[in-house]
C-alpha positions in Angstrom: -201.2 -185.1 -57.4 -200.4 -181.5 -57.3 -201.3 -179.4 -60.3 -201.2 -175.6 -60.7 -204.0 -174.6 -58.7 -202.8 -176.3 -55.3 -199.3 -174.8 -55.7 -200.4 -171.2 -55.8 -202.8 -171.5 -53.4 -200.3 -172.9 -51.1 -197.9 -169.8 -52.0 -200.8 -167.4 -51.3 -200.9 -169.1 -48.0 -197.7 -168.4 -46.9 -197.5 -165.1 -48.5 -200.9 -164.2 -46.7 -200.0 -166.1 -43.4 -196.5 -163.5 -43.4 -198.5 -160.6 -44.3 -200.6 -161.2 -41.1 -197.6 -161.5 -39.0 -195.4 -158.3 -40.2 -198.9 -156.8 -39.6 -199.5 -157.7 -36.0 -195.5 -157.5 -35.4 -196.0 -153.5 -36.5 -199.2 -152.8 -34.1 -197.4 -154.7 -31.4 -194.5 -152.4 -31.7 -196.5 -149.5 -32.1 -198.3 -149.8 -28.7 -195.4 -151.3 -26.8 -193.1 -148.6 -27.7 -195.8 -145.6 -27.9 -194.8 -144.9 -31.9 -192.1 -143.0 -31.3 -189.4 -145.6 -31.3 -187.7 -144.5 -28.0 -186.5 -140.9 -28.8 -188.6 -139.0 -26.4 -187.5 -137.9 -23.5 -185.9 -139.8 -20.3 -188.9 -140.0 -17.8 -186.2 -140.3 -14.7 -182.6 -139.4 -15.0 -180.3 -141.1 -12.6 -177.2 -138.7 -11.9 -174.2 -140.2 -11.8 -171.1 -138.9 -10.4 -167.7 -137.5 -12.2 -165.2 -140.2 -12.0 -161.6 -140.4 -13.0 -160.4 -142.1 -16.4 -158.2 -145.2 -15.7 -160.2 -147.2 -13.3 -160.7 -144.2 -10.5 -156.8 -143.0 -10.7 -155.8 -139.4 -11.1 -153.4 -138.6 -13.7 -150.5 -136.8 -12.4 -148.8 -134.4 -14.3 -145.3 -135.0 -14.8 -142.7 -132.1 -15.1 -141.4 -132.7 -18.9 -137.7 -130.9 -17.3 -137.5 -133.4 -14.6 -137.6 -135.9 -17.4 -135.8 -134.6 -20.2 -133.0 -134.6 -17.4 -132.9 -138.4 -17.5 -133.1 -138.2 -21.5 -130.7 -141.0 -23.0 -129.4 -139.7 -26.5 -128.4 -143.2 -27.5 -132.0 -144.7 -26.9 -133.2 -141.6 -28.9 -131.5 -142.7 -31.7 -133.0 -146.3 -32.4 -136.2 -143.8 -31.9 -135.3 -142.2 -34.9 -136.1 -144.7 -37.1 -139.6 -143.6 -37.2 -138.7 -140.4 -38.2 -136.8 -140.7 -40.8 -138.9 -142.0 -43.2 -139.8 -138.5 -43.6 -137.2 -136.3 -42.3 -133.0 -136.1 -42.9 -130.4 -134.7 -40.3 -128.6 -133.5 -42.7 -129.0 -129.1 -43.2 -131.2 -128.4 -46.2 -132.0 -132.2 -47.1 -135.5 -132.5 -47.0 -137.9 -135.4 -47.3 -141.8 -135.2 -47.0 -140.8 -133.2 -44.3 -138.2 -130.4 -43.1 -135.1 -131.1 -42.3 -134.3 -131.6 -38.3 -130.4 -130.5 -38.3 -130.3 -128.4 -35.1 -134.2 -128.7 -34.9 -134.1 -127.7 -31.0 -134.2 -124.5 -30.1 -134.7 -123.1 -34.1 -137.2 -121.0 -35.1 -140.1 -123.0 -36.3 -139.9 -121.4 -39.8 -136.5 -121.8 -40.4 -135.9 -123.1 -44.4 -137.4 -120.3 -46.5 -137.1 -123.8 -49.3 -139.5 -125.6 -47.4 -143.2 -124.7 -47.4 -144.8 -125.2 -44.2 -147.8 -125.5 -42.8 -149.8 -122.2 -42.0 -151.0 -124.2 -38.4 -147.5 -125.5 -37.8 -147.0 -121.6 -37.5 -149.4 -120.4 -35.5 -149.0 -123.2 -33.2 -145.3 -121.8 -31.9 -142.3 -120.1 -32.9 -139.3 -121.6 -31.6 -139.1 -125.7 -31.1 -138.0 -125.6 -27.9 -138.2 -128.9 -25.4 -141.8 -128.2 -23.9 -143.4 -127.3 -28.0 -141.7 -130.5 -29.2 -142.5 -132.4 -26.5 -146.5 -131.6 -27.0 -146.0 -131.8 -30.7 -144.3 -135.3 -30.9 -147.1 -136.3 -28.4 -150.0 -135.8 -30.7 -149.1 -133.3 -33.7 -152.8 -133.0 -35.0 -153.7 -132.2 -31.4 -150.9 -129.8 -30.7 -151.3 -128.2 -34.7 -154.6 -128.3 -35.8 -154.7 -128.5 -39.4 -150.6 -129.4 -39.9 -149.4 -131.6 -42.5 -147.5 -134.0 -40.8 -149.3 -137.5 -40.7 -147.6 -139.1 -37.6 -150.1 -140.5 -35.1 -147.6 -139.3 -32.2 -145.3 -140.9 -29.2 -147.8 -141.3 -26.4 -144.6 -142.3 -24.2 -143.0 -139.3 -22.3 -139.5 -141.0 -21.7 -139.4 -142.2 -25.9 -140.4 -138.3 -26.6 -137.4 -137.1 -23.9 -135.2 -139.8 -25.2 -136.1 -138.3 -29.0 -135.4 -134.7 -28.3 -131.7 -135.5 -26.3 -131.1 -136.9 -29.8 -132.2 -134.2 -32.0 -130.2 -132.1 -29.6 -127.0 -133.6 -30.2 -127.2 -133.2 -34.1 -126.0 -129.8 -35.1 -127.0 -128.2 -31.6 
């Protein structure tokens, strides 16, 4: 019924009968897109106006004192669990990271034991409530180039609530 000959003829069919359709598929495309594959230039640009993140609302700037004034110490602490995987309260003791005895208010280079980063440096000297606050926010943002691999608090009460911890150990 079928010997060699009708099989491979049938193959070269379908093979041909594909050739002819890639072929015609790539000339179609060529002159419905004008060969160069829609990376020229916009021929009408429809300006749109600025709008507001968040649906159209403005984001009001909140006053970190006015905050920090409400700071709960106690809910700082079940905070701290994220924190001390790399830090210890305790003066001296330090993990992947410095130790944060007295943290607030201490020169940013305080251990001369602990080598820190050169853009943890240049980013402030003294962790004071407005410096941590922006740093425990987003660290790579606030430090450029700084060590520390925490993503950040994007909460401002958990940040406030952090630092009225920090301040109570060895302030």
């Amino acid at each position: 019924m079928f010997d060699t000959m009708t099989v491979t003829k049938a193959v070269g069919a379908l093979c041909a009968t594909l050739l002819v359709y890639l072929l015609g598929a790539t000339i179609a495309s060529s002159i419905y897109f004008g060969g160069g594959h829609g990376y020229s230039e916009q021929a009408y640009i429809i300006p749109v106006e600025e709008t507001v993140a968040d649906g159209g609302e403005e984001v009001e700037e909140i006053d970190f004192a006015v905050v920090m004034a409400s700071a709960s110490a106690a809910d700082g602490e079940t905070l701290w669990r994220n924190c001390r995987a790399c830090h210890a309260l305790e003066s001296g003791v330090h993990g992947t990271g410095p130790a944060l005895y007295g943290v607030v208010d201490r020169p940013v280079h305080f251990y001369d034991d602990f080598n820190y980063s050169g853009a943890l440096i240049a980013a402030t000297d003294v962790w004071d409530h407005d410096s941590l606050n922006a740093f425990l926010e987003n660290p790579r943002g606030y430090a450029p180039g700084t060590s520390m691999g925490y993503n950040g608090m994007r909460n401002v009460q958990d940040r406030a609530n952090l630092i009225a911890y920090l301040e109570t150990i060895g302030g």
